[in-house]
C-alpha positions as CSV (number, residue, x, y, z in Angstrom):
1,X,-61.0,-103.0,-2.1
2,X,-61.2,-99.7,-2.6
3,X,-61.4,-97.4,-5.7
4,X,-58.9,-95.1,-6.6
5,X,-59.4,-91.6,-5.8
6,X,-59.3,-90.1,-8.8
7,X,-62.4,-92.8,-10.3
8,X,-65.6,-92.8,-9.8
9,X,-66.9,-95.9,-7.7
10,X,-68.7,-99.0,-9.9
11,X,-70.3,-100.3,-7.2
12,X,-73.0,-99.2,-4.3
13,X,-70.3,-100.2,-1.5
14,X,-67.6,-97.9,-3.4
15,X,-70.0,-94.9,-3.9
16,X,-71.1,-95.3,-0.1
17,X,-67.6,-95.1,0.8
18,X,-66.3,-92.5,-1.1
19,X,-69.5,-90.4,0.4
20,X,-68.3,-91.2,4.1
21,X,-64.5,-89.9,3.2
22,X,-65.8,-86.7,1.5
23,X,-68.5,-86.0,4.5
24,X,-65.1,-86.8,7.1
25,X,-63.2,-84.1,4.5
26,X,-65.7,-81.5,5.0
27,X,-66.0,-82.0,8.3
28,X,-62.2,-81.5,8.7
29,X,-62.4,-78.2,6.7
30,X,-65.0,-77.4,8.3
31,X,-63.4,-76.8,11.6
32,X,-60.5,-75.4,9.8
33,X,-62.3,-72.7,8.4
34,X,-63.8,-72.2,12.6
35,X,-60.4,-71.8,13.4
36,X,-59.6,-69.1,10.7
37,X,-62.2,-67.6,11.5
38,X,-61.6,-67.3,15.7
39,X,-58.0,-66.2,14.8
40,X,-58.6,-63.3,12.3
41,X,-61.3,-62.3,14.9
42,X,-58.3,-62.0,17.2
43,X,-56.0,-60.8,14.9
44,X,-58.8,-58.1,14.6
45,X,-58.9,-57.4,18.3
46,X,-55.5,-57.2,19.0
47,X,-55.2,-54.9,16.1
48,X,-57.6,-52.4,17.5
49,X,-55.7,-52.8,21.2
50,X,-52.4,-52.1,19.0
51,X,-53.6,-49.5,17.6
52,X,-55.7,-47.4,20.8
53,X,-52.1,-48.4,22.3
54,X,-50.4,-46.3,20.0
55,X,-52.6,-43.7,20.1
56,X,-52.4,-43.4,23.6
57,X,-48.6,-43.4,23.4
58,X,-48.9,-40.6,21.0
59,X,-51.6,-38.6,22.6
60,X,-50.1,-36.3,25.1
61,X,-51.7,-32.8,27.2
62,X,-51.2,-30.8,23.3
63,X,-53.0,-33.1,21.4
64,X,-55.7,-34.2,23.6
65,X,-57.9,-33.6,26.8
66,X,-55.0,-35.0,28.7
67,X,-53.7,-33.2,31.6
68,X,-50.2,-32.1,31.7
69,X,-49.2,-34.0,34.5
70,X,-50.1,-37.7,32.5
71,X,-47.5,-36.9,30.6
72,X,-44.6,-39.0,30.1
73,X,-41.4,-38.5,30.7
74,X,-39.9,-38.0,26.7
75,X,-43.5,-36.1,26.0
76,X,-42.2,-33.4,28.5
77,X,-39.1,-33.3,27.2
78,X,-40.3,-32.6,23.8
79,X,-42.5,-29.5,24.7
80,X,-41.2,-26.4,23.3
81,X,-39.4,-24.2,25.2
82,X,-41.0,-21.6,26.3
83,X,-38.8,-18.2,25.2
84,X,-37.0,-16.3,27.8
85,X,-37.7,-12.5,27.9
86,X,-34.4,-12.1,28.9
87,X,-34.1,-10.4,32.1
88,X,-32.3,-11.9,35.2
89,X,-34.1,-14.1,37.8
90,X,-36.3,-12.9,40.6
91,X,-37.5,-9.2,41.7
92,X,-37.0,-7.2,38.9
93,X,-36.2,-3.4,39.5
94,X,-38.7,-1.9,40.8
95,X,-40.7,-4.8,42.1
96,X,-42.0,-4.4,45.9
97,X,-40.4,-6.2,48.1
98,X,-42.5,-9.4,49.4
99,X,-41.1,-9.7,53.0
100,X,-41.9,-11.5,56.3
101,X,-43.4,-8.7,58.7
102,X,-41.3,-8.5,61.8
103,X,-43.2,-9.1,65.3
104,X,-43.7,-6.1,67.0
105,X,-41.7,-5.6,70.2
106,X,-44.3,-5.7,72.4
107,X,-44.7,-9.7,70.9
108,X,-41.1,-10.4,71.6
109,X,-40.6,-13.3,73.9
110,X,-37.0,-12.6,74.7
111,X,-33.8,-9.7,72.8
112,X,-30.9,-11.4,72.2
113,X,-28.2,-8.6,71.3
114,X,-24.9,-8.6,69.7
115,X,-22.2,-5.8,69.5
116,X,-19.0,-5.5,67.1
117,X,-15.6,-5.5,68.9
118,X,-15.4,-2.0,70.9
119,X,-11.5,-1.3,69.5
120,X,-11.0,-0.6,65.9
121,X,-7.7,-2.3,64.4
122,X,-6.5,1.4,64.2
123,X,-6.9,1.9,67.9
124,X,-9.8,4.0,67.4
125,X,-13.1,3.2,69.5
126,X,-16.2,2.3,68.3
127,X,-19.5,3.7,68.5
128,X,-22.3,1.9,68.5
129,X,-25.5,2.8,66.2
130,X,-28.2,1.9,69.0
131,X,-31.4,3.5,67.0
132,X,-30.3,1.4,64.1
133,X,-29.7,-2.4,64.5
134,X,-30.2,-5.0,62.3
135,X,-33.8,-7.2,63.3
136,X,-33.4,-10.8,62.7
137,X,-36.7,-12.9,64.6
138,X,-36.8,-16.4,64.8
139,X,-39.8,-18.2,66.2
140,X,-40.3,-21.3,67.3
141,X,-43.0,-23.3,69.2
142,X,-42.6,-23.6,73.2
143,X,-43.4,-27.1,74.6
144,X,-46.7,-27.0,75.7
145,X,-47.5,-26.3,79.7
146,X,-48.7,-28.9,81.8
147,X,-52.5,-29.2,81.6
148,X,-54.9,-27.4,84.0
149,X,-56.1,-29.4,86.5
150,X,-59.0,-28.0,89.1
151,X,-60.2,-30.3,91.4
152,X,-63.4,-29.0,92.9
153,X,-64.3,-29.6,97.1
154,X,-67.9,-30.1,98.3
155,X,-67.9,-30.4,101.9
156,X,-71.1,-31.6,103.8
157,X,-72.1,-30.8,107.7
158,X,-73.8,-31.4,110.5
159,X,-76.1,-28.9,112.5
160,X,-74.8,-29.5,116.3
161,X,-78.3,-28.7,117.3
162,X,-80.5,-30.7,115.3
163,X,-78.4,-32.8,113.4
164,X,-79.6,-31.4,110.0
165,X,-77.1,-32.5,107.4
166,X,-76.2,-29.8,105.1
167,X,-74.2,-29.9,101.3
168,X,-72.1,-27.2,99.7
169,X,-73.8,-25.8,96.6
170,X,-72.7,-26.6,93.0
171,X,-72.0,-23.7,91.2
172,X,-72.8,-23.6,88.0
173,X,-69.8,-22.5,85.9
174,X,-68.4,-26.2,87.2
175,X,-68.6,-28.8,84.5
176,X,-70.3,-31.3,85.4
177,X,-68.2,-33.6,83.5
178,X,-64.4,-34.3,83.4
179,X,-63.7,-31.8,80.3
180,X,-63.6,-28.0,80.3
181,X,-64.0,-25.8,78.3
182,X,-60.5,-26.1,76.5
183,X,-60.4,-29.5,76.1
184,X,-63.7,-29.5,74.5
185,X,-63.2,-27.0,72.1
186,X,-59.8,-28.6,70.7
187,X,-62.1,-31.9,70.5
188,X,-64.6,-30.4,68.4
189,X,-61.6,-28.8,66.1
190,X,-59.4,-31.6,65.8
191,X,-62.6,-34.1,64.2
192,X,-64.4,-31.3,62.6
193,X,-61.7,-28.9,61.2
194,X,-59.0,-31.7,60.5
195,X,-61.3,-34.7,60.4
196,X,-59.5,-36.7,63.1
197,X,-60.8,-39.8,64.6
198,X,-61.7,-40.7,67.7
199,X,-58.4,-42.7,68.2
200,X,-56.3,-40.2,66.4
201,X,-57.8,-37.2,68.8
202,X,-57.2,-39.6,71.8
203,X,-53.1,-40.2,71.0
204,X,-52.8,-36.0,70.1
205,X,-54.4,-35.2,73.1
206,X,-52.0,-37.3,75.4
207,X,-48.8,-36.5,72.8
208,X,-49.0,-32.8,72.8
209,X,-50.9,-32.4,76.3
210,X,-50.7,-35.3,78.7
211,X,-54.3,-35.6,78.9
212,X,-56.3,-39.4,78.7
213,X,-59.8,-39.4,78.1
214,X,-61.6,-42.6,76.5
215,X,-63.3,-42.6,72.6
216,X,-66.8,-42.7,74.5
217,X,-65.6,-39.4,76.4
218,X,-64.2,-37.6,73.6
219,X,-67.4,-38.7,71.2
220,X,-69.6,-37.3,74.2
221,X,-67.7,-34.1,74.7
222,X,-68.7,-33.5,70.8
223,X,-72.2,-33.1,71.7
224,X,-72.1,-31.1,74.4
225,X,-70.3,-28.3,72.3
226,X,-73.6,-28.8,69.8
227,X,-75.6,-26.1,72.2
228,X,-72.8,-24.1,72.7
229,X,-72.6,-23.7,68.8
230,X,-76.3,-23.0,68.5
231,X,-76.1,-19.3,68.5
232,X,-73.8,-18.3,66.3
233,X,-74.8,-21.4,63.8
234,X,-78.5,-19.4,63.8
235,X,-76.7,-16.4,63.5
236,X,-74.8,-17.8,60.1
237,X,-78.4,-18.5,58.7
238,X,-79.4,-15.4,59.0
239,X,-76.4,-13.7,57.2
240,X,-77.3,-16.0,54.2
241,X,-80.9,-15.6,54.2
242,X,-80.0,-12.1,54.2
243,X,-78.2,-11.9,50.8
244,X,-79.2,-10.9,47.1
245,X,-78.0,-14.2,45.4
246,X,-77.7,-17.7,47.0
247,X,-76.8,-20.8,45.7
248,X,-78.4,-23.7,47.6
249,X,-78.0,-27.6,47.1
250,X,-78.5,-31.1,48.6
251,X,-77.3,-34.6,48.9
252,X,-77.6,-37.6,50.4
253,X,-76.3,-37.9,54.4
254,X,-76.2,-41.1,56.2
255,X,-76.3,-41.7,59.9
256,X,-75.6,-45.5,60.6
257,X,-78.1,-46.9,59.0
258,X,-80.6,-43.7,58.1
259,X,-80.6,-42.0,55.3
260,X,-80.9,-37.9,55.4
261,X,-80.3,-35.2,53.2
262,X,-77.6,-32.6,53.9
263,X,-78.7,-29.2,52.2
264,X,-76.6,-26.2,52.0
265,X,-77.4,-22.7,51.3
266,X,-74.0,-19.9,50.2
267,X,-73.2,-16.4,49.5
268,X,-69.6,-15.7,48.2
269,X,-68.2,-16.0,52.0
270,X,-70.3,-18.0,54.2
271,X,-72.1,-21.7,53.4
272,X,-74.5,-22.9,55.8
273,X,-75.6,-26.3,56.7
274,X,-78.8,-28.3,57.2
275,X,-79.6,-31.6,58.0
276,X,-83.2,-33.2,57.5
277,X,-85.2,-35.8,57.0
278,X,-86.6,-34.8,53.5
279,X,-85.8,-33.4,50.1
280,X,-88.9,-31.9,49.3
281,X,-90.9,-28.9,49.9
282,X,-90.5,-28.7,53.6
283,X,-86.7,-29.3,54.0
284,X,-86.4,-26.5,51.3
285,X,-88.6,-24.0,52.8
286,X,-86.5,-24.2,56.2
287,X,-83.5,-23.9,54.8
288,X,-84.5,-21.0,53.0
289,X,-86.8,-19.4,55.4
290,X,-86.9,-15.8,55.0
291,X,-84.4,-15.6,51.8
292,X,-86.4,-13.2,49.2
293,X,-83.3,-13.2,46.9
294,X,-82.2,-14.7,43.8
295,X,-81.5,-18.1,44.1
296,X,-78.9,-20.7,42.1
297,X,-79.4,-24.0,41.3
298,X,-78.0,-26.7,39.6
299,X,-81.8,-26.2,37.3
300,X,-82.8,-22.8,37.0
301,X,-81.7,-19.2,38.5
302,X,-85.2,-16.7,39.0
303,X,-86.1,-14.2,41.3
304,X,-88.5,-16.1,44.1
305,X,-92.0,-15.1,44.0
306,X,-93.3,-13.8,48.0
């Protein structure tokens, strides 16, 4: 039998039992007192997200490093207006007129003219005003021609006295491929200037001209403009070498699976390019090459030493 709560035990048996029941108690409260523990911990967390929410609600592009354009909706509405100076929209008077220049004549395709009714509703005639009509252009875009084709005829023959065999010469303005000039040079703007790919340069080429080449052919035709380029991409060097200030820079450049460093060297008009191997000493002294001016980094600016 057990003793009552609220009495201390008489025997061994009772004390040992009451100590079981109080160590079972603690036990109970102690894992209560876990619990209240884990939930005011996220009570606390949640209170911090509550309150970087509201912040964020309340932060807008005037009180904050926000841009204008994360605004909301209701933030934007609540800007203040920004005072009208009162004058009438568009060109005040005075202001130059900002017009489109007309083509000359000698760049008109084709004159369409138009003349009032020659009878006045008085009976009178009209004259016209030739030296002073009224020139509206519009232009449009002509569908393209058909492409240039020139297919080129070596003949071969045979000496009637000997029987020496003899081949027609190939001159050498005839590519030796299936591209000329033209087509090349579209290639080489299309994925340089408006970073097409090889697939997207194939389908505009047979869209707007009716020509087919393969990937491989159009990927090839690339290089081949690479000498053709070589000239005036030595001559850009030298226009940059030649200034007074330069900035140059460098970063990483990958081809498949090599790494390489792309390096650039700029005036206020012209950047050029350089591809190499290195980072270091070398790939900066021929990128530099004869530059004697001052030169800007993303370290120091001083005049280099020759």
């Amino acid at each position: 039998m057990l003793a009552p709560a609220n009495t201390l035990p008489t025997t061994l048996d009772e004390a040992h039992q009451l100590i079981v029941r109080q160590q079972e108690r603690i036990a109970e409260l102690e894992k209560q007192a876990a619990r209240v523990t884990m939930l005011e911990q996220q009570v606390e967390t949640l209170q911090k997200q509550l309150e970087e929410l509201i912040a964020k609600l309340g932060s807008s592009s005037r009180n904050s490093s926000k841009p204008p354009s994360t605004d909301s909706p209701e933030q934007r509405a609540a800007r203040p207006k920004r005072k009208g100076s009162g004058r009438p929209q568009g060109g005040q008077p005075g202001h130059p007129r900002h017009e489109r220049a007309l083509y000359p004549p000698g760049q008109v395709t084709r004159t369409e003219q138009y003349f009032p009714e020659s009878t006045c509703a008085c009976g009178g005639a009209v004259a016209i005003d030739w030296d002073n009509p009224y020139r509206h252009q519009v232009t449009d875009i002509a569908p393209p021609p058909p492409p240039e084709v020139t297919e080129h005829q070596f003949y071969q023959g045979v000496c009637q006295s000997c029987g020496t065999k003899h081949h027609s010469q190939w001159p050498d303005w005839v590519p030796s491929g299936q591209m000329g000039a033209g087509v090349i040079a579209w290639i080489v703007v299309l994925a340089g200037q408006f970073r097409l790919s090889m697939r997207q340069t194939q389908l505009l080429l047979w869209e707007v001209w009716q020509v087919r080449f393969s990937t491989g052919a159009i990927s090839k035709a690339q290089g081949k403009a690479i000498p053709w380029m070589g000239s005036l991409y030595r001559q850009v060097g030298e226009h940059v070498r030649g200034q007074a200030v330069c900035h140059a820079d460098e970063t990483r450049h990958y081809r498949g699976t090599d790494t390489y460093w792309l390096w650039a060297l700029a005036d206020t008009t012209v950047t050029y390019f350089m591809t190499h191997y290195s980072r270091g000493k070398a790939a900066a002294d021929a990128l530099l090459g004869s530059f004697t001016g001052y030169l800007v980094t993303d370290h120091f600016r001083e005049p280099l030493k020759t």
